[in-house]
GUPANU-101767 format. One line per field, with one value per residue (C-alpha): residue in one letter; z, y, x. Coordinates in steps of 0.05 Angstrom, whole numbers, plus 5000, padded with zeros to 4 digits. Example, Ala and Ser with C-alpha at 12.3 -4.5 7.8 and 13.67 -1.06 7.14 Angstrom:
residuo [A,S]
c3 [5156,5143]
c2 [4910,4979]
c1 [5246,5273]
This chain:
residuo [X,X,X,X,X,X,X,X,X,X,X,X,X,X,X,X,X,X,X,X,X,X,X,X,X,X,X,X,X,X,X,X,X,X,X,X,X,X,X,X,X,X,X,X,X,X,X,X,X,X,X,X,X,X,X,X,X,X,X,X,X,X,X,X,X,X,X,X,X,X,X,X,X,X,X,X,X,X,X,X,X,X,X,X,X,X,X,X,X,X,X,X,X,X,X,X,X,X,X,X,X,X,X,X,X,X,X,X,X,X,X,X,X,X,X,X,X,X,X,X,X,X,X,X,X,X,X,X,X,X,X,X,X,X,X,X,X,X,X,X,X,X,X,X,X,X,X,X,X,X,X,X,X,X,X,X,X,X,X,X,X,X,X,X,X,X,X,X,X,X,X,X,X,X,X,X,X,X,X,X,X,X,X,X,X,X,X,X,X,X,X,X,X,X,X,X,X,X,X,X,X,X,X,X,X,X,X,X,X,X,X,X,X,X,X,X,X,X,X,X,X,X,X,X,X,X,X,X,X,X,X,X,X,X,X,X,X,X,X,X,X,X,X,X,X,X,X,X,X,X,X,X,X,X,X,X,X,X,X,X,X,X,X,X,X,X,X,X,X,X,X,X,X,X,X,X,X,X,X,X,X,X,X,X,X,X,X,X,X,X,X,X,X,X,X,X,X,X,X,X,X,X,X,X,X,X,X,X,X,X,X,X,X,X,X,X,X,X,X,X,X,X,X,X,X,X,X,X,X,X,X,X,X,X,X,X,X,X,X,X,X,X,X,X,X,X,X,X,X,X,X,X,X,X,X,X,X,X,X,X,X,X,X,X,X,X,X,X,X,X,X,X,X,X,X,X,X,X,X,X,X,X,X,X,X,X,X,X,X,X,X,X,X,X,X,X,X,X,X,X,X,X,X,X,X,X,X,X,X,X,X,X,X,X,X,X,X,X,X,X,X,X,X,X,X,X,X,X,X,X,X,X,X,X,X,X,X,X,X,X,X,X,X,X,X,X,X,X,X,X,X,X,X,X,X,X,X,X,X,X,X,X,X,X,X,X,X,X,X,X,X,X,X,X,X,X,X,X,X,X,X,X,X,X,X,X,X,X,X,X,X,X,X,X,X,X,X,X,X,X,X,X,X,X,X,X,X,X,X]
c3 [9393,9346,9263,9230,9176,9131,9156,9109,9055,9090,9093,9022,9002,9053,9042,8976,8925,8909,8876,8842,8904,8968,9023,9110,9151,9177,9104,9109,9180,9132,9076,9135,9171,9095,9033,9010,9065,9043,8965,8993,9032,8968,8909,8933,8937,9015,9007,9003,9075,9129,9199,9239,9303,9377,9375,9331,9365,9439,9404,9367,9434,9489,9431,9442,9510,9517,9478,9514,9582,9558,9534,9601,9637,9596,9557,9590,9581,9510,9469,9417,9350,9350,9293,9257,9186,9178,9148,9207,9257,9208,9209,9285,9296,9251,9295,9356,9325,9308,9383,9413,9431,9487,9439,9409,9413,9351,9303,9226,9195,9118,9065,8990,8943,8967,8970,9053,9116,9186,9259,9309,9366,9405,9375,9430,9437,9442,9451,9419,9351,9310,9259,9219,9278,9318,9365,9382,9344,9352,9355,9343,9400,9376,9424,9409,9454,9429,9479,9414,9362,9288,9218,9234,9292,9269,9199,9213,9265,9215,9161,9225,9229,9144,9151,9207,9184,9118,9169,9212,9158,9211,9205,9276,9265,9318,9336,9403,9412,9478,9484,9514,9576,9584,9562,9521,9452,9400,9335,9284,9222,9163,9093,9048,9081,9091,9022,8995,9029,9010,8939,8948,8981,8920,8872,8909,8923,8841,8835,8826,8842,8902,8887,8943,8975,9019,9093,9069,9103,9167,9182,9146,9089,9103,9078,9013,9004,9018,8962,8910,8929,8922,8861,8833,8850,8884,8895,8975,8987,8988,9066,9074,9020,9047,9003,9010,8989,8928,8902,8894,8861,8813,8792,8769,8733,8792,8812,8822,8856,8786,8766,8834,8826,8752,8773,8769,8838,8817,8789,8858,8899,8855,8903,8961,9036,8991,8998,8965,9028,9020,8944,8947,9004,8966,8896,8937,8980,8920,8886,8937,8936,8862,8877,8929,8949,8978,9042,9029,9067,9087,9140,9206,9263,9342,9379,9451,9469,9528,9575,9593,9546,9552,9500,9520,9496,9521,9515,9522,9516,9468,9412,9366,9335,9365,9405,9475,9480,9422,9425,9500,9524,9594,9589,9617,9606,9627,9602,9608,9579,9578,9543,9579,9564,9614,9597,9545,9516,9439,9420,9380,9376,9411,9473,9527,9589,9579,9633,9644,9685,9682,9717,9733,9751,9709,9781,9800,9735,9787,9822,9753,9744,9807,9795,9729,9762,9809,9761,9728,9784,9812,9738,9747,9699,9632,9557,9544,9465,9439,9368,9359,9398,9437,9500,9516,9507,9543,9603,9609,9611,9674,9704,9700,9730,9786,9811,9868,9816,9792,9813,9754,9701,9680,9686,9646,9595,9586,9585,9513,9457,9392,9347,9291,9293,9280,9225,9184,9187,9176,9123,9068,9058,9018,9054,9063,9110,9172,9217,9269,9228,9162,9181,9218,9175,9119,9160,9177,9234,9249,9304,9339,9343,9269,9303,9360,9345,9386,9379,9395,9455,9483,9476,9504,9564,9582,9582,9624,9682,9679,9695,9704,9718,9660,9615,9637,9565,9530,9582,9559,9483,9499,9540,9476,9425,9470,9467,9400,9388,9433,9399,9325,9359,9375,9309,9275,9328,9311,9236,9248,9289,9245,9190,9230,9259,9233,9269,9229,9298,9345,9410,9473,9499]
c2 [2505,2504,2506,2558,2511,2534,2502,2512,2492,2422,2411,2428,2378,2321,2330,2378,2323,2275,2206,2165,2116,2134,2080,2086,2047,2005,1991,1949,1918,1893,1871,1827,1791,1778,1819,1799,1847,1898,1890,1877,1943,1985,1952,1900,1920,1944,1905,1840,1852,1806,1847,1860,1810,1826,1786,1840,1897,1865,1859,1927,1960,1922,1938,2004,2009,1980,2024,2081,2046,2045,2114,2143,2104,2121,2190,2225,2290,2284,2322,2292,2335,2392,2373,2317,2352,2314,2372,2425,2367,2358,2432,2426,2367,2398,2463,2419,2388,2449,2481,2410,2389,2323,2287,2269,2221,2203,2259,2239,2234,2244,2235,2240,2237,2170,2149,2136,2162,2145,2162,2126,2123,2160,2193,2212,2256,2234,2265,2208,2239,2302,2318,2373,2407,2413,2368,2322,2278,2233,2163,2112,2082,2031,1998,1926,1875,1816,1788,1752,1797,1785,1812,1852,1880,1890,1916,1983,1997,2003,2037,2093,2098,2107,2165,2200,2195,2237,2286,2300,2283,2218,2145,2111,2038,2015,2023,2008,1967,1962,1885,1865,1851,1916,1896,1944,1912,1939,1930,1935,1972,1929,1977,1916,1874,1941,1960,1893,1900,1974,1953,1898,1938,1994,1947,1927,1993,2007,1955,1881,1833,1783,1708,1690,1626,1584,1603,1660,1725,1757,1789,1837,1795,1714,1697,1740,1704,1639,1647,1670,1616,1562,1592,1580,1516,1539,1483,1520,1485,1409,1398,1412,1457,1528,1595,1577,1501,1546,1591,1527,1485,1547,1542,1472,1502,1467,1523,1480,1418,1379,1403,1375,1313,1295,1313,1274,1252,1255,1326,1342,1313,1362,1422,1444,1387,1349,1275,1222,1217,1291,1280,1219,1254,1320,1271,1237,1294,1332,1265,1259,1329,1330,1277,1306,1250,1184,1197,1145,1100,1110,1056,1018,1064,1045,1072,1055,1012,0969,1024,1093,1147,1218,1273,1329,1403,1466,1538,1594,1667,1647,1622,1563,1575,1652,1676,1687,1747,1780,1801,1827,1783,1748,1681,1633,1573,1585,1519,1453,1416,1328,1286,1225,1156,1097,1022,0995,1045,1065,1126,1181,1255,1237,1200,1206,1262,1337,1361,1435,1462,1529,1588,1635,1685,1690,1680,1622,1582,1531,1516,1502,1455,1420,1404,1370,1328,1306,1292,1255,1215,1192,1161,1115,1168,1151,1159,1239,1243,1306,1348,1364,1383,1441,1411,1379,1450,1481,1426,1435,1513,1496,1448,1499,1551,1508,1459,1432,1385,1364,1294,1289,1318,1244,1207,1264,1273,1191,1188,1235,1222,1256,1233,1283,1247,1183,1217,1242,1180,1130,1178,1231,1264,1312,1375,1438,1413,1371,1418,1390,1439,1424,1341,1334,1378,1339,1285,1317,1349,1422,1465,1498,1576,1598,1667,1634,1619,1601,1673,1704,1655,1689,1755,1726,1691,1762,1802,1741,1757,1825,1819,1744,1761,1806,1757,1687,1674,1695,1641,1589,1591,1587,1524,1499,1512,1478,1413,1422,1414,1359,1313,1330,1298,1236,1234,1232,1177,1140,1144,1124,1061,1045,1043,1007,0946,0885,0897,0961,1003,1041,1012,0997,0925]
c1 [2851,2790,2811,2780,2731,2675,2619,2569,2621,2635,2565,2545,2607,2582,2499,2488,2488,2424,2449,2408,2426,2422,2415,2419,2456,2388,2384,2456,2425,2366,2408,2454,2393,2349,2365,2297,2273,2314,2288,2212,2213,2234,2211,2143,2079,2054,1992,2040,2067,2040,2000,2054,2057,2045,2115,2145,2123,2138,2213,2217,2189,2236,2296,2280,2274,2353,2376,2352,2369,2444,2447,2414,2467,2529,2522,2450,2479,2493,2439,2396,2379,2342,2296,2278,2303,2369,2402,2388,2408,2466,2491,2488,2531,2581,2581,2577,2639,2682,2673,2697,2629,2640,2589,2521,2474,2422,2457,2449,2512,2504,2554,2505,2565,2576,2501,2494,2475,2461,2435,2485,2465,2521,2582,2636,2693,2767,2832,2874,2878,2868,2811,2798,2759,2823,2869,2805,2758,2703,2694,2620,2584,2543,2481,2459,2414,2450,2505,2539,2565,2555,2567,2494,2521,2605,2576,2537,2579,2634,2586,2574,2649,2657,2608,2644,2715,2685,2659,2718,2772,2794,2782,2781,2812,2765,2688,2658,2600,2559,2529,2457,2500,2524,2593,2646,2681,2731,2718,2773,2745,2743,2732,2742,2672,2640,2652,2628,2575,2555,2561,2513,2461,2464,2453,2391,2371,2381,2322,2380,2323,2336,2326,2268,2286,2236,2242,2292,2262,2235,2166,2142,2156,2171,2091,2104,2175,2159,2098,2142,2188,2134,2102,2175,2187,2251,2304,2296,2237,2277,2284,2357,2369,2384,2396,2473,2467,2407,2460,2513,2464,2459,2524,2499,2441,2393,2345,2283,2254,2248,2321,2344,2298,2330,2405,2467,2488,2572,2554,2524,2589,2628,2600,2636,2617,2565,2591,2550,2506,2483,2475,2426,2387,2374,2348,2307,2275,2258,2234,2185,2170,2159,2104,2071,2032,2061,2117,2181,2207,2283,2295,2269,2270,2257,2188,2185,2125,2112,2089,2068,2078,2087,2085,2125,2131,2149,2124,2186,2195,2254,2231,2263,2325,2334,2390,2365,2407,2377,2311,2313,2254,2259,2284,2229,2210,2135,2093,2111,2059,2054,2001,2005,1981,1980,1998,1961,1926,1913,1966,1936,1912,1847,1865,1912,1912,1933,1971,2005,2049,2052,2094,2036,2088,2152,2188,2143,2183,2225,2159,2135,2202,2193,2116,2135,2202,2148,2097,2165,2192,2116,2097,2158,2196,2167,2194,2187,2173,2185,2191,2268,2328,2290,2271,2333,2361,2313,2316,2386,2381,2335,2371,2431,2389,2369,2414,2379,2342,2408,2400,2340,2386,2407,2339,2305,2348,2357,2281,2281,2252,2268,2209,2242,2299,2261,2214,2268,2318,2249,2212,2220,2154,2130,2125,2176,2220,2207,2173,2120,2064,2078,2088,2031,1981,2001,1981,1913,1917,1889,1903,1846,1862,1888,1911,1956,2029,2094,2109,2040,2037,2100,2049,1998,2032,2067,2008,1971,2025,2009,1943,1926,1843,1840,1882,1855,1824,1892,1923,1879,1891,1968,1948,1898,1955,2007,1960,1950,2030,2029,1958,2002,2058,2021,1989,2057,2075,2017,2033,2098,2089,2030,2074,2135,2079,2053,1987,1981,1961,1997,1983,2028,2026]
């Protein structure tokens, strides 16, 4: 049977206050992926925020549409709130509560005298244990489109769960969270992390500033960071150095490049997995940084020569570095794209033969595959050079996907080339890192379309197989700035092997 509760009471307790503080549950999700998002978006100026990407929006939009996807499946006869004023929704999930209500989806949970609130996304009912309401209570659903959990995903899940158990008087020990895949998990409730991490949030929220380390937020706000970062001289802009690696150096008193550049190598060893090897790297690096001029050499390093040459690079709907469960996008490996060069010829940004193959539909990608492993096998399976460990990632995701080419696997992978491998063992130069862009620009090289990224090519190439007639231009700057990638590759090669031979030219003999 129902308790007999006074509503408006409970709801005056729970949502009459206004703190000074007062931060939602997305606000934690911020704090989790960059807390220099979560201080941009209260406390930077809005004319500091980069245009919002095609990428961002594609994301946000196929986010959503999950979401929704898994709710309609699971709980479609679960209302949403009447109005978008929290506090009328708010005094109807409470009556919705009292009379036993099965559940709610997207109903704001507020709790003021502790500073937080939240919309999750579906709260259910359960007969397992009492709350104020009567012998039932509720429990969190929480959606997500990533197929690996993390602290962003176990975190406001528990944060949902705080704010309920001051609503119906109960604390579930356990929070459900339905994965990309589909797929149910149990989450134990942890109050000491959450609270750790409320705490840290308030303070930001308060106006505690957030250091901004180089390459240390997302979009709206990674330009604006990384400038601050740079007009700071942050010790994050040494390749290698993180913001974890950034905060221990602080504890040295390191915070820029010419601290890091003028420190004591036994002083650096003294911080937690920094051998001697680490140590020396980091001087050096931010030596050569501090210069800014001349790139120094680390050691001999092995180019192929002798024959035919093939830049390689691909173009995916998952970018570098991202979970390919997370963002929701297809997973296809749509652009394979080779610069070749036959025996004997002069290597460089200028010369060689572009050659694409491209999935034209995102279920034409094997026939894409196979056209390359021809191309492959009938060029006497050349030396593939390539920027970093993505292709061979991305080449064994296909080969996985389609194992009727499994009999290439070997020869293809053999035939790799890491030429970042070989830059950063041979060379420390003075850029931000090792990344193809930042190497090869420093080297002089400009790509053609200054509004055309990985990310927007992922745009571009989805709205081409919409409508490949309408979108053949969009089509053809993915294919430009895919041969772009591939002529700064061979520039860097060039450099390299004009620096590693006597005759002071990259040729192949």
């Amino acid at each position: 049977m129902p308790r007999t509760i006074d509503l408006e009471a409970l709801q005056r307790e729970l949502s009459g206050g206004r703190p000074q503080a007062r931060v939602s549950v997305d606000d934690l999700s911020t704090y989790l992926r960059s807390p220099f998002n979560l201080w941009a978006d209260l406390h930077a100026p809005a004319t500091e925020q980069q245009a919002a990407s095609g990428y961002d929006a594609l994301v946000r939009d196929v986010s959503f549409s999950h979401r929704e996807r898994m709710v309609i499946i699971h709980f479609a006869d679960l209302p949403l709130p009447p109005s978008r004023d929290h506090r009328v929704s708010f005094a109807t999930l409470l009556r919705g509560m009292a009379e036993g209500a099965r559940g709610f989806r997207r109903h704001p949970l507020l709790w003021d005298a502790g500073g937080l609130w939240g919309e999750p996304a579906v709260l259910v009912r359960t007969e397992s244990a009492p709350s104020r309401f009567g012998p039932w209570s509720y429990e969190v659903v929480h959606l997500t489109l990533a197929r690996t959990l993390r602290d962003h995903h176990h975190i406001p899940a528990m944060a949902y769960n705080l704010l309920l158990s001051k609503v119906q008087g109960r604390l579930p020990t356990q929070v459900t969270i339905i994965d990309g895949a589909g797929a149910f998990h149990r989450i134990p409730h942890d109050p000491l992390v959450l609270d750790e991490t409320v705490r840290a949030v308030m303070r930001i929220v308060e106006g505690e500033p957030v250091r901004p380390f180089f390459g240390g937020a997302d979009a709206p706000w990674s330009d604006y960071c990384d400038q601050l970062a740079v007009a700071a001289r942050d010790v994050s802009l040494v390749s290698k150095v993180g913001p974890a690696a950034a905060r221990n150096l602080a504890t040295l008193g390191i915070y820029t490049v010419e601290h890091l550049a003028g420190a004591d190598r036994e002083a650096l060893q003294s911080l937690p997995r920094v051998g001697a090897k680490t140590a020396d790297g980091w001087i050096a690096a931010a030596q050569v940084l501090s210069e800014g001029t001349t790139p120094r050499r680390l050691e001999a390093v092995s180019l192929p020569r002798g024959r035919p040459l093939a830049f390689l690079d691909f173009e995916s709907t998952i970018p570098m570095g991202s979970d390919p469960d997370e963002g929701g996008v297809p997973n296809v490996d749509y652009l394979i794209g080779v610069l070749q060069f036959p025996d004997g010829a002069e290597i460089g940004p200028r010369g060689g033969t572009y050659l694409p193959f491209v999935a034209h539909r995102i279920e034409a990608e094997e026939e894409a595959f196979g056209q390359f492993l021809a191309w492959f096998e009938d060029n006497g399976r050349p030396p593939l050079l390539h920027w970093s460990s993505y292709e061979k990632t991305r080449f064994n995701r296909l080969f996985d996907a389609y194992p009727t080419h499994h009999r290439l696997r070997a020869p293809v992978l053999e035939a790799l080339v890491d030429l970042l491998d070989r830059a950063r063992r041979g060379w420390i130069f003075p850029t931000t890192g090792y990344g193809l862009k930042v190497v090869a620009h420093f080297l002089g090289y400009r790509w053609r379309h200054a509004d055309v990224t990985a990310l927007q090519s992922i745009v571009h190439y989805l709205n081409y197989v919409q409508n490949p007639q309408q979108y053949a231009e969009l089509l053809r700057k993915v294919l430009d700035y895919n041969e772009d990638d591939l002529r700064a590759t061979a520039l860097v090669y060039q450099w390299l092997a004009t620096h590693e031979a006597p005759a002071g030219r990259a040729t192949l003999k």
